[in-house]
N, C-alpha and C positions, 0 to 999 in steps of 0.2 A: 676854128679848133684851137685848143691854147697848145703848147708847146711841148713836145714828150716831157721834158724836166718837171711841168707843172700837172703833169699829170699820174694818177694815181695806176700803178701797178697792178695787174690782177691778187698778186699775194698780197699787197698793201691794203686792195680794195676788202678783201676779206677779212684782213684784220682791222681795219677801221668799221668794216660793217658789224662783227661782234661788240663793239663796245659800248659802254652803257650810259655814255654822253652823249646825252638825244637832248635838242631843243626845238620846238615847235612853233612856227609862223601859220595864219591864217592860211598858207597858200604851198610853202615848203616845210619838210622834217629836215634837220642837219642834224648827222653823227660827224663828230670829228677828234679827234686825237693827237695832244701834244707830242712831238717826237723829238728829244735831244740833241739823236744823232743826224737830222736832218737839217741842211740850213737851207730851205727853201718852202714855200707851200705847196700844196698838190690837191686839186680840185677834180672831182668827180660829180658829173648832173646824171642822176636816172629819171627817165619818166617812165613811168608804167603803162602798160595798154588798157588799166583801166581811164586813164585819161584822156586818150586818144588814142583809136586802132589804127590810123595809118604810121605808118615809119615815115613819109615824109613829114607831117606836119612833129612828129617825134623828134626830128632833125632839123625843123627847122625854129622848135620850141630851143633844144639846143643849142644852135649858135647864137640864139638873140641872150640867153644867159649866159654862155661863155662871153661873149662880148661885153656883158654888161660887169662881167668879174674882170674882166683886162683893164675895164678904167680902175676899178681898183687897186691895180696891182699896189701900189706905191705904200698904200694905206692898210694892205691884209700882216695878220699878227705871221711871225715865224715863229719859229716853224711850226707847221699843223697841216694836217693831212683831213679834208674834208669830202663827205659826202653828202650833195643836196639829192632831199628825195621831193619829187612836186606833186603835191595832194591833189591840184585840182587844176582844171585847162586857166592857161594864161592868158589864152586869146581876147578874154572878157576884161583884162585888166589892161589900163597905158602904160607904156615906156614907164613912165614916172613912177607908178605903183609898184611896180613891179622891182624897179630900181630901190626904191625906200624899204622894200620887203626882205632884198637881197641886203642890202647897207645896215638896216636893224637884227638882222639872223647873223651876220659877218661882225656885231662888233663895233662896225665903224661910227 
């Protein structure tokens, strides 16, 4: 799990979820929002139960993206407040792909 700091706020979460900066990867949607008054980034993952109905495997799609946004940390833009939304089970993809999907939607 990343950090409370790096994480997005329920009223934060709402206000980055209105906004009209949507980009699109094969496998994630990200809405994300420059924020002036914030010097930090804040990441939010949702999976949808159209992707998988258990809550575990929900959770444990979760921490392998969280984790893969913490190698990032050094390299993510400030500040911006992001939310990945994930189109489709990851289970099917490697570490690697999965890594490159997140690294090309981020920017990096």
């Amino acid at each position: 799990m990343m950090r409370r700091n790096h994480r997005l706020s329920r009223a934060a979460f709402d206000e980055v979820f209105t906004q009209d900066k949507i980009s699109h990867s094969p496998v994630f949607i990200k809405k994300a929002k420059k924020v002036d008054s914030w010097n930090e980034y804040a990441v939010s993952v949702v999976i949808p139960k159209k992707v998988t109905r258990r809550a575990v495997m929900r959770n444990r799609i979760k921490r392998r993206i969280y984790g893969m946004i913490r190698e990032f940390l050094p390299e993510l833009p400030l500040p911006e407040r992001i939310i990945l939304i994930l189109k489709k089970d990851p289970q099917k993809l490697s570490n690697k792909a999965l890594r490159d999907e997140l690294r090309h939607l981020l920017g990096l």
